[in-house]
C-alpha positions as CSV (number, residue, x, y, z in Angstrom):
1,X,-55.7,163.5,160.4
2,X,-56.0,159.8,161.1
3,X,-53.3,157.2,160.8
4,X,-54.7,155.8,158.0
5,X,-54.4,158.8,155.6
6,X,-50.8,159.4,156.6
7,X,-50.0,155.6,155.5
8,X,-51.6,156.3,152.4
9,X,-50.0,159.4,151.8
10,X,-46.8,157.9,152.4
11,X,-48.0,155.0,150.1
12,X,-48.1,157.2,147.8
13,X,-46.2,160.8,147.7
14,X,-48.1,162.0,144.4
15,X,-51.6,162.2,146.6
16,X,-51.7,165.8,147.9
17,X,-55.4,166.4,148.9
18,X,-57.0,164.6,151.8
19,X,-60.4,164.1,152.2
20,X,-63.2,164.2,155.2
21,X,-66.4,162.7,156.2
22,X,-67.9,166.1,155.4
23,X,-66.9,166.1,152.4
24,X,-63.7,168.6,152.6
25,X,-60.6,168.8,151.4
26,X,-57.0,170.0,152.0
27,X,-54.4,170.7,149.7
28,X,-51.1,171.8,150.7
29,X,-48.0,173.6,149.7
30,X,-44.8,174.6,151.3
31,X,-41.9,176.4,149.8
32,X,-38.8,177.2,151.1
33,X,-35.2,178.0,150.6
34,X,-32.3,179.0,152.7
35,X,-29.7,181.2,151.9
36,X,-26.2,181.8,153.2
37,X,-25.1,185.7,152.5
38,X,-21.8,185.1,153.9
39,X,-20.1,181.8,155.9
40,X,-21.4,183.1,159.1
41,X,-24.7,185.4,157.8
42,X,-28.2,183.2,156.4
43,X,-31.6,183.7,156.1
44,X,-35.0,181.0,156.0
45,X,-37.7,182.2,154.0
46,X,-40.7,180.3,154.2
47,X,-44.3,179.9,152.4
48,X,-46.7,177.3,153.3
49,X,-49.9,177.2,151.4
50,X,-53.1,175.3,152.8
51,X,-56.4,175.2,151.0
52,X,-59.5,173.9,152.9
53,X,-62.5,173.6,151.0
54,X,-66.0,172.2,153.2
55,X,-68.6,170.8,150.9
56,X,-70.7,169.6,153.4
57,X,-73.7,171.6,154.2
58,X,-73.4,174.5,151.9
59,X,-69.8,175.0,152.3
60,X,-67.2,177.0,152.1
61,X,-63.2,178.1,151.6
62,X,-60.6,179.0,153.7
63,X,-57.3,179.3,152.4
64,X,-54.4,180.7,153.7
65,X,-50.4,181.9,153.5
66,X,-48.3,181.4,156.6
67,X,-44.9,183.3,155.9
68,X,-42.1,182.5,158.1
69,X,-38.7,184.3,157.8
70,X,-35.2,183.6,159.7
71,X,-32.0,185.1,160.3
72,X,-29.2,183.4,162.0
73,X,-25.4,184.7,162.7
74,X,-22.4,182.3,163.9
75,X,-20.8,184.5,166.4
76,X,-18.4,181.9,166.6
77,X,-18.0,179.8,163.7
78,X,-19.6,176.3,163.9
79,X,-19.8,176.4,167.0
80,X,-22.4,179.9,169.2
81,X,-25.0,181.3,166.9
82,X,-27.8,184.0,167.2
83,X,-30.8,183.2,165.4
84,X,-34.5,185.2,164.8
85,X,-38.0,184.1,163.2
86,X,-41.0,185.4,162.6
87,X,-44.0,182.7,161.5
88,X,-47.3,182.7,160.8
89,X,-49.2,179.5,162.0
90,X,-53.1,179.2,160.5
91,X,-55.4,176.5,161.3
92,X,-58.5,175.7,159.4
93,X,-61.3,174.0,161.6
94,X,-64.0,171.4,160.5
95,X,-67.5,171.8,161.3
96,X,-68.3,170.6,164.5
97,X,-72.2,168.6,164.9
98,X,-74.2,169.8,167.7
99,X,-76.5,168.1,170.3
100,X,-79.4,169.5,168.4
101,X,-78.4,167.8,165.0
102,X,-77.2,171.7,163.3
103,X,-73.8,172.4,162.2
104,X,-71.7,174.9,163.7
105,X,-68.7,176.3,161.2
106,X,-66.0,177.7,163.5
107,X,-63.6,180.4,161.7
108,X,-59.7,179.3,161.0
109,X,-57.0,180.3,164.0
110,X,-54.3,182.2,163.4
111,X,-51.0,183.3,165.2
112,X,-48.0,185.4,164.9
113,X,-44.4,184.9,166.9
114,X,-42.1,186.6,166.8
């Protein structure tokens, strides 16, 4: 994403889709909340959303969840804590012009870590 759409995007909050010079666009979502089971026991739980349409070209859609979950203890209050995540990163990819002049769509990468 150019500078340029994250100025205007930070112009103004309300604009959620961005779009490309092939005619795509990307709408995201992310949801989250964190909760505190006891004063030293919490847990994250995540849910981004993206949506990549390509309209370029005959097109297509790739949307896609990417959970993420957390837990994190306070061995010693305030001060030593133990903390484990899982997440799901996805990443859509724009169609990429070749020498010849055709258009190769690569597929969306994903990952886990644990």
């Amino acid at each position: 994403m150019g500078l340029s759409r994250v100025n205007i995007m930070m112009a103004n909050p309300s604009t959620t889709t961005l779009h490309d010079a092939y005619g795509g666009n990307i709408l995201g979502i992310y949801v989250s909340d964190v909760i505190n089971r006891t004063d030293r026991f919490s847990t994250m739980l995540s849910l981004p959303y993206k949506h990549f349409e390509q309209t370029y070209d005959g097109g297509f859609v790739q949307p896609s969840l990417s959970p993420k979950l957390g837990i994190a203890y306070q061995i010693v209050k305030d001060q030593v804590s133990l903390f484990r995540n899982f997440m799901n990163g996805f990443q859509n990819q724009r169609p990429v012009e070749q020498p010849n002049g055709s258009l190769f769509k690569p597929k969306p990468v994903s990952a886990n870590q644990l």
